[in-house]
GUVEXTI-353429 format. One record per residue (C-alpha): x, y, z; residue number from 1. Coordinates in Angstrom, 2 decimals, padded with zeros to 5 digits. Example, Ala and Ser with C-alpha at 12.3 -4.5 7.8 and 13.67 -1.06 7.14 Angstrom:
<nodes>
+---------+---------+---------+-----+
|      xx |      yy |      zz |  nr |
+---------+---------+---------+-----+
|  012.30 | -004.50 |  007.80 |   1 |
|  013.67 | -001.06 |  007.14 |   2 |
+---------+---------+---------+-----+
</nodes>
This chain:
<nodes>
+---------+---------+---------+-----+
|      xx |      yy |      zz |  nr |
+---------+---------+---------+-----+
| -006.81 | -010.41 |  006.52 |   1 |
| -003.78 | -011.24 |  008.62 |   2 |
| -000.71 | -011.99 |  007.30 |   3 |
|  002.33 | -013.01 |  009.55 |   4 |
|  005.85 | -013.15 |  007.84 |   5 |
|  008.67 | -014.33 |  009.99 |   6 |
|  011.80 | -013.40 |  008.84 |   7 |
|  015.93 | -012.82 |  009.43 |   8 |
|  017.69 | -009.51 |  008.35 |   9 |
|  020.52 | -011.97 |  006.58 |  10 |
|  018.12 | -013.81 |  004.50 |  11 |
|  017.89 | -013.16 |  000.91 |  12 |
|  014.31 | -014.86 | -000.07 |  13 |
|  012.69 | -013.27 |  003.10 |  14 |
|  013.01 | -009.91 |  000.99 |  15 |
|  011.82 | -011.19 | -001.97 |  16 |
|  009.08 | -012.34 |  000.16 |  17 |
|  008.36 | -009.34 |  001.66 |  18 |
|  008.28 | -007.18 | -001.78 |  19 |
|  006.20 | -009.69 | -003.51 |  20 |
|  003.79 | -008.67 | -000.44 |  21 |
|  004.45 | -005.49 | -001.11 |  22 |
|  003.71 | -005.40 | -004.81 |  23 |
|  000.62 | -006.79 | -004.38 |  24 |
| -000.76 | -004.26 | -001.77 |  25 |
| -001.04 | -006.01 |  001.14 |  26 |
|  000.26 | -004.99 |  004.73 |  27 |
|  001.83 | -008.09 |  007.13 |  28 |
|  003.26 | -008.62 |  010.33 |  29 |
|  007.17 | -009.07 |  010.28 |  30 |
|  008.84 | -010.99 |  013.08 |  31 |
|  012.52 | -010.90 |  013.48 |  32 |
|  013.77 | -014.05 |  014.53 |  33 |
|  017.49 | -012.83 |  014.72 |  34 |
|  016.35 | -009.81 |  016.78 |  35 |
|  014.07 | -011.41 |  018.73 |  36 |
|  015.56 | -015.09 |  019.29 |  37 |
|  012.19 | -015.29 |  021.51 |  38 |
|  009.99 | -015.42 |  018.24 |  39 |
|  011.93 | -018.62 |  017.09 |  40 |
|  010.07 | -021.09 |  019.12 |  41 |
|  006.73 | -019.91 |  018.52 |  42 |
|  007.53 | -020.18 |  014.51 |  43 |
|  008.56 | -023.96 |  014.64 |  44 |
|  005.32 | -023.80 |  016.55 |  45 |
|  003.01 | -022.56 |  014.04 |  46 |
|  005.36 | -023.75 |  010.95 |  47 |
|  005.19 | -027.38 |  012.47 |  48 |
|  009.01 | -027.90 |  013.00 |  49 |
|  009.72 | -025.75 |  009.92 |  50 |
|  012.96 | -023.78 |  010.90 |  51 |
|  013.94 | -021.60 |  007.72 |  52 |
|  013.11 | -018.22 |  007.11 |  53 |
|  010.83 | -017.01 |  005.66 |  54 |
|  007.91 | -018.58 |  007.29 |  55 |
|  004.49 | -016.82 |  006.32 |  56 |
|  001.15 | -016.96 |  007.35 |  57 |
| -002.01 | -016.09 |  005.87 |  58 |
| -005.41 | -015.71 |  008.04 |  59 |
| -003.47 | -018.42 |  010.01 |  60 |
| -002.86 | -020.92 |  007.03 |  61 |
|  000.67 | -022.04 |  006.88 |  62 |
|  001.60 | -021.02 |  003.51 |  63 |
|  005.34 | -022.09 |  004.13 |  64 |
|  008.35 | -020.31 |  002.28 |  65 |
|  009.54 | -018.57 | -000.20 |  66 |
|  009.23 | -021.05 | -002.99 |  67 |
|  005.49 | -021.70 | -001.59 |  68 |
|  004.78 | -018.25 | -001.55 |  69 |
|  006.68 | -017.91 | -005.02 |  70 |
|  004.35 | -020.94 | -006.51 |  71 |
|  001.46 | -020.09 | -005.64 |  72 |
|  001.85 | -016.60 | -007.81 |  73 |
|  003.30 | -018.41 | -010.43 |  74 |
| -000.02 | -020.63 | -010.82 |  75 |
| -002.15 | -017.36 | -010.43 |  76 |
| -003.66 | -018.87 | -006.46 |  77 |
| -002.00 | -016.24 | -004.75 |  78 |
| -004.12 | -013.20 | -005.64 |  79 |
| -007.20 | -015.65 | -004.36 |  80 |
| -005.58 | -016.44 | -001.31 |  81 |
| -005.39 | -012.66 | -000.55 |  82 |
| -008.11 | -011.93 | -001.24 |  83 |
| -010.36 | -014.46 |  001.06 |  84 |
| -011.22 | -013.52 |  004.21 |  85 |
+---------+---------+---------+-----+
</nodes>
């Protein structure tokens, strides 16, 4: 499983993000858009013009945001969607 997370060091929800992740056991790729301004364009890429942070990614599948990410563990999908391959 590959999951891609970009994120900003200011932002608030990309933590939350991040230790949700983290909770439920699973490692991810962070990208730094504020560190690495270079990452920026290749998010609005893959996030289809989408230009907040957090972005995240899951075996490619644009999962969107926080409140996304936030929703679908709230409605019990997310544990599924982790656990596909």
């Amino acid at each position: 499983m590959q999951i891609d997370i970009y994120t900003s060091p200011l932002c608030g929800f990309c933590t939350i993000a991040k230790n949700l992740l983290l909770k439920k056991g699973v490692e991810f790729t962070e990208y730094d858009v504020l560190n690495d301004p270079s990452l920026k364009p290749v998010m609005l890429k893959r996030a289809n013009g989408a230009h907040t942070v957090p972005q995240i990614f899951i075996n490619d599948h644009h999962i969107g945001g926080w409140n996304e990410l936030f929703s679908l563990d709230q409605a019990g999908k997310l544990d599924k969607v982790l656990m596909a391959k």
